[in-house]
N, C-alpha and C positions, 0 to 999 in steps of 0.2 A: 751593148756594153762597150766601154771604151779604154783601152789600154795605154796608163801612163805612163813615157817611156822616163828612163833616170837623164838628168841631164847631160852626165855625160853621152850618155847613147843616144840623145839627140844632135850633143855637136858631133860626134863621130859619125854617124848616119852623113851631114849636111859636107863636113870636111873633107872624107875622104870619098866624096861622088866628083871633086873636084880634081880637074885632070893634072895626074903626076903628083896628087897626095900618099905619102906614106901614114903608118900609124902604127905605133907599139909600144910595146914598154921600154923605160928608159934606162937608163945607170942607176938611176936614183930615186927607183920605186913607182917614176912619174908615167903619162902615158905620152908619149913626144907625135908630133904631126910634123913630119918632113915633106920639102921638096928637092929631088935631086939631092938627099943629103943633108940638105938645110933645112934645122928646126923653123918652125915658124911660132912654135908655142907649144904648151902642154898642160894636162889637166893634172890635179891631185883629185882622183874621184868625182865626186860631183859637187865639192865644195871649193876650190877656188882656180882659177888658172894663170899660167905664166908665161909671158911676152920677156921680148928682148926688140929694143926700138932704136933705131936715131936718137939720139940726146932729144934734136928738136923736135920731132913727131913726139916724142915721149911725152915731152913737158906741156903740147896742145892735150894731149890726150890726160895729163892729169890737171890740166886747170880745166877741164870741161868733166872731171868727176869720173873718167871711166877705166882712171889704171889709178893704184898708188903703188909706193915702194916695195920692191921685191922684199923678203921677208931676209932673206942671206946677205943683202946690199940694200940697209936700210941709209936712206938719205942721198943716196945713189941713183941719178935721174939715167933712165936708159931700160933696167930691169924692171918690166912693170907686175903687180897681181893684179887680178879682180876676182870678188867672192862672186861667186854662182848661190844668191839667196831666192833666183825666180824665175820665171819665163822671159822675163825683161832681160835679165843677167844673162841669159843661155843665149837672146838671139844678139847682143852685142858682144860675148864672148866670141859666136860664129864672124861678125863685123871685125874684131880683131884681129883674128885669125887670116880674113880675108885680107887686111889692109897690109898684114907680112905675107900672105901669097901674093898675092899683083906684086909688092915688092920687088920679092925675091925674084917673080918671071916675068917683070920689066927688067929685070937687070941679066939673070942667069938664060933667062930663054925656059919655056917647059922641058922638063927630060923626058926623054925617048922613054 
């Protein structure tokens, strides 16, 4: 028998195995993925997630289909969402995540 995990608890399982991931709840109901401090993104359940980019990472990333406009700063290139409608969504969700960790610890350094 095989046990399917909710999306969320699959990117959370994968995120915070990664070193000097944080993970909790937010201000704003959300569930936030820190390093050192730094969001790198956050889920609303298991139906959509939310990034904050470079302008120009942003805009690669939504002419290739894999973010569109944050829902609070619509037209607003920079705050991106993606819906979590599948296992495709869940492991590009985690590729997102990851592209603001290496980020954030090519710039900040991992925290202790």
């Amino acid at each position: 028998m095989s046990i399917t995990q909710t999306a969320s608890k699959q990117i959370t399982e994968e995120v915070t195995s990664w070193p000097g991931v944080g993970a909790g709840p937010g201000r704003r109901g959300e569930f936030a993925f820190t390093v050192g401090g730094r969001e790198i993104g956050h889920l609303h359940g298991d139906r959509v997630a939310h990034f904050g980019f470079p302008k120009q990472v942003w805009q690669e990333l939504f002419e290739q289909g894999r973010v569109d406009y944050h829902p609070v700063f619509p037209g607003k290139p920079g705050f991106g969402a993606r819906s979590i409608e599948s296992d495709a969504d869940v492991r590009d969700v985690i590729e997102l995540l990851r592209l603001n960790y290496d980020r954030v610890v090519a710039r900040y350094g991992r925290p202790a």
